[in-house]
C-alpha positions as CSV (number, residue, x, y, z in Angstrom):
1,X,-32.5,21.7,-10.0
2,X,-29.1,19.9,-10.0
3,X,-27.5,16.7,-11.6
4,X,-25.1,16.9,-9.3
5,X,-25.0,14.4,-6.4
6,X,-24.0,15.9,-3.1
7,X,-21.3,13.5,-0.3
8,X,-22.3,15.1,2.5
9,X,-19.6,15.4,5.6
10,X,-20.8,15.1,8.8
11,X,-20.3,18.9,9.8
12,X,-22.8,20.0,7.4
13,X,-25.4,17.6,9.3
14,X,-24.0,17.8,12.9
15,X,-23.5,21.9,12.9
16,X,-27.2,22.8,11.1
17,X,-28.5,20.2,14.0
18,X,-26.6,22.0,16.8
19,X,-26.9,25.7,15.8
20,X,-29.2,27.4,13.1
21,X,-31.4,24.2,11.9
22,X,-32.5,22.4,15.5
23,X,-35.3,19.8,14.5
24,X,-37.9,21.8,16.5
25,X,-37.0,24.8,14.7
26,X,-36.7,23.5,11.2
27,X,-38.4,20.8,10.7
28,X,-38.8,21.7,6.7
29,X,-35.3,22.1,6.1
30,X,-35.0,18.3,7.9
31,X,-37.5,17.1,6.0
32,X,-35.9,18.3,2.7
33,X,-32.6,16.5,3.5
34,X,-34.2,13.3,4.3
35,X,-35.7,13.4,0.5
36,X,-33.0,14.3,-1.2
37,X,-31.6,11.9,0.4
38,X,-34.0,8.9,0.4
39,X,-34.0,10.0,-4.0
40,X,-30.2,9.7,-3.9
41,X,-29.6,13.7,-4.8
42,X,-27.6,13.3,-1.4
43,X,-25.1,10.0,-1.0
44,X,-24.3,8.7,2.8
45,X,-20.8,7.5,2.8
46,X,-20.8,4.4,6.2
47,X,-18.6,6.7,7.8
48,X,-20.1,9.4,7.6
49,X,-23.2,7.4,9.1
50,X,-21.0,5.9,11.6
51,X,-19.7,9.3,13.2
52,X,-23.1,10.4,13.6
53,X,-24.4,7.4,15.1
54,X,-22.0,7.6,18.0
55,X,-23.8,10.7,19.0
56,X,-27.1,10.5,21.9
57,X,-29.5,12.8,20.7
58,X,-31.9,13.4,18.2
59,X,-29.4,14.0,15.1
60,X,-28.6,9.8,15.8
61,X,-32.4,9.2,15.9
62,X,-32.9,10.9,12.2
63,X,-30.1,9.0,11.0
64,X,-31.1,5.5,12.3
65,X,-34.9,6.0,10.8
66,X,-33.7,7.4,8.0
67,X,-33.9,5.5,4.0
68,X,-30.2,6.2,2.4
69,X,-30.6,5.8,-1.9
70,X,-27.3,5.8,-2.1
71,X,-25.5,4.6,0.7
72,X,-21.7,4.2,0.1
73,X,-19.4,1.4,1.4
74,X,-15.9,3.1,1.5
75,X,-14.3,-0.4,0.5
76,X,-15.2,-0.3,-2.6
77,X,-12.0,-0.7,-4.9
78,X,-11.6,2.3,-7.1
79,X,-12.5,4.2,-3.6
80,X,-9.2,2.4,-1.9
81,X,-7.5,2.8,-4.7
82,X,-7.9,6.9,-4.4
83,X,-7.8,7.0,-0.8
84,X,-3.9,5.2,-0.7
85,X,-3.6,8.1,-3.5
86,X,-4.6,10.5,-1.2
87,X,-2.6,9.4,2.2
88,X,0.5,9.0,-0.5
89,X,0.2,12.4,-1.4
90,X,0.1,13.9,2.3
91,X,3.2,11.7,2.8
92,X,5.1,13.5,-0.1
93,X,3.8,16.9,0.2
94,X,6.3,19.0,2.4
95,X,3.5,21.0,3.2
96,X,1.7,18.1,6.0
97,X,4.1,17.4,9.2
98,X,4.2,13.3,9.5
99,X,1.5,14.5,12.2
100,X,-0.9,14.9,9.3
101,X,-0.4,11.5,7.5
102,X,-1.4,10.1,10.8
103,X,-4.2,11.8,11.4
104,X,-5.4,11.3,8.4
105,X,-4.2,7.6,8.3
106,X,-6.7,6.6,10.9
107,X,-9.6,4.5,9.5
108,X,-12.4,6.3,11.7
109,X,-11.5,9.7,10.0
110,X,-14.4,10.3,7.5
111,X,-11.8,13.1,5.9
112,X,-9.6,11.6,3.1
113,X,-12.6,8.7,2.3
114,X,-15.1,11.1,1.5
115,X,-12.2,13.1,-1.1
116,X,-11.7,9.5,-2.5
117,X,-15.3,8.9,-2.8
118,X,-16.3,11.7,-4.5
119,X,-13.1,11.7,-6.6
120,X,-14.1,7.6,-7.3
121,X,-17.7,8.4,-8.0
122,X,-17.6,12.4,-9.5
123,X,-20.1,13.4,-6.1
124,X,-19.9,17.3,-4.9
125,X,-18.1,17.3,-1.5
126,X,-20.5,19.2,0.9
127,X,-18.1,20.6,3.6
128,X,-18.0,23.2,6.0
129,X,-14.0,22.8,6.1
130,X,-12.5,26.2,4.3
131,X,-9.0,25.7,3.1
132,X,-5.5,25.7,4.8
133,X,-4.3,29.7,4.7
134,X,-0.4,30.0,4.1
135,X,0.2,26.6,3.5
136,X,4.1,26.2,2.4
137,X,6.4,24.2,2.9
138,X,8.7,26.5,5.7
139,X,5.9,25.7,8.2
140,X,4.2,22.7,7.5
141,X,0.3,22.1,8.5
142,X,-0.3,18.9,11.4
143,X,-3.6,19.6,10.0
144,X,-4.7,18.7,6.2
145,X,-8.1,20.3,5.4
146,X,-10.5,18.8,3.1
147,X,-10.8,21.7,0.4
148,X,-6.7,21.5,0.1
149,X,-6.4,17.9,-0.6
150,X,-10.3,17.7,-2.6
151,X,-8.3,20.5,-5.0
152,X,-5.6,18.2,-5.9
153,X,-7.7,15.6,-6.5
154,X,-10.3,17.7,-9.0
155,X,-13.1,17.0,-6.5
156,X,-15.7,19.6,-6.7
157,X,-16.1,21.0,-2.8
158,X,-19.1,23.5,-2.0
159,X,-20.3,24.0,1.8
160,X,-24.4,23.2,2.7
161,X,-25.8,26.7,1.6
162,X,-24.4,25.9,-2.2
163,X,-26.0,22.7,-1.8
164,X,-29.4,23.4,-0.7
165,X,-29.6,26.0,-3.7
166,X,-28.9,23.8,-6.3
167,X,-30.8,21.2,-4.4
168,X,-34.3,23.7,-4.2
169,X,-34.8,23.6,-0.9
170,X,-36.9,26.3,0.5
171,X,-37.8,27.7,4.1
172,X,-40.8,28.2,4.8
């Protein structure tokens, strides 16, 4: 079992939920998540809540019923502190069009507070982002990608699979 506390990003709840792990289907591996979550294994960042609450189905029901151990308010100050890091580096990097620093500059993009979270706090970054191929600087990206930016920041990223293993979950 691991030490390690999992930020989860809402792909690795929404896509589970919408393709291989539907609640009727897999109602174990649901029932795992909401444990490890409840015992704090797992850490909610509001945002993160947020985007899935915007949703109508049953994912948004699970989420609003749900007990969060560790639920994380992104204002916290060694969090802002790492996010302005963050946006300051996609600003500087040759590699991100201006189109990037945008994006990323909105506040409702879960994106560069979970890096500063888990870079604030030493979480895991549970993503099912993969990382920018050919990123240079002759053709910057519009589009920064959560294992690029986690790198630079020496925040651990692993997608859900990793996480469940450590995590013990099984399938029955």
């Amino acid at each position: 079992m691991s030490e390690a506390i999992f930020l989860i990003d809402s792909n690795s709840l929404i896509t589970p939920h919408l393709t291989y792990y539907p609640f009727d289907f897999a109602p174990g591996f649901w029932n795992q998540m909401e444990q490890a979550i409840k015992n704090g294994k797992i850490a909610i960042l509001d945002i993160v809540k947020s985007e899935i609450l915007q949703g109508n189905d049953s994912l948004k029901e699970w989420m609003n019923a749900l007990e969060i151990g560790l639920y994380v308010d992104h204002r916290q100050p060694n969090i802002l502190e790492k996010y302005s890091a963050i946006l300051q580096y996609i600003q500087r990097n040759p590699c991100y069009t201006p189109s990037a620093l945008t994006e990323w500059s909105k506040g409702s993009v879960a994106d560069p507070w979970l890096i500063a979270t888990a870079s604030a706090h030493n979480y895991t970054l549970v993503t099912f982002e993969v990382p920018n191929k050919g990123l240079n600087s002759r053709y910057p990206s519009k589009n920064a990608k959560i294992p690029d930016i986690a790198k630079v920041f020496e925040v651990e990223v692993a997608n859900l699979y990793h996480m469940i293993r450590e995590l013990g979950f099984k399938l029955h």
